[in-house]
N, C-alpha and C positions, 0 to 999 in steps of 0.2 A: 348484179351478180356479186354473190362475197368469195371469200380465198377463206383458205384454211390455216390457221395458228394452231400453234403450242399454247398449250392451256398450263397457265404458270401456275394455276391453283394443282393442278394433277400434278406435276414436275414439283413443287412444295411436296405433296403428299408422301411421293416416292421419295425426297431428300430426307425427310423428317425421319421416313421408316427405314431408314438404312442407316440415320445418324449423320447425313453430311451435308453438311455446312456451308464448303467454300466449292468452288466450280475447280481446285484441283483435286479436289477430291473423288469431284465424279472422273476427273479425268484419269486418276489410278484405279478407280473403279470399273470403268466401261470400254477403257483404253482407247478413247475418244479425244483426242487433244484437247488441252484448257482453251485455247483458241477458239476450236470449233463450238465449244458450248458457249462461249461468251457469247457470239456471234448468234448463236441458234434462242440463247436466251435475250438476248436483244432484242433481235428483229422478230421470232418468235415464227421463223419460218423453220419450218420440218425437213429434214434432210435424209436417205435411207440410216446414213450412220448415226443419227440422233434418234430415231423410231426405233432402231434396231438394240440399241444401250439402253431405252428408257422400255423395251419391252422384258429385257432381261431383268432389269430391276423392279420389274413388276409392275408396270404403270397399266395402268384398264387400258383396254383397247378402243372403249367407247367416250372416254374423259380425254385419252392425252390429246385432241384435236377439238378444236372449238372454230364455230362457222363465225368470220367478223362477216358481217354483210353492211358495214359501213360503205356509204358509197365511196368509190375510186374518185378522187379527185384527179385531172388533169393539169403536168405540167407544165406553165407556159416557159418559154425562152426567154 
């Protein structure tokens, strides 16, 4: 079973098409904290206040999620 990411290539699209560059920029944009997108662009996990800024700025509904079905590895102790 996979999990769901942010698709960096959709999150590109939308940066490129609004002109921004640096992740504070989305954050004066979408009034999302630099923090929060660091984090959301990192790990590449979807949060409602990161679906909810990238839906505003136009991101397709059917791209900004992409299926990893890499398997889960377990971690030992």
């Amino acid at each position: 079973m996979g999990t769901f990411l942010l698709s960096l290539d959709e999150i590109a699209r939308v940066k490129k098409a609004h002109r921004i560059e640096h992740t504070t920029e989305l954050a004066e944009r979408t009034n999302v904290s630099r923090k929060t997108w660091t984090t959301a662009l990192k790990t590449r996990r979807a949060t409602p206040d990161i679906l909810a800024a990238l839906a505003n700025l136009g991101a397709r509904p059917d791209k900004v999620l992409i299926l990893d079905d890499a398997p889960i590895q377990a971690v030992s102790a």
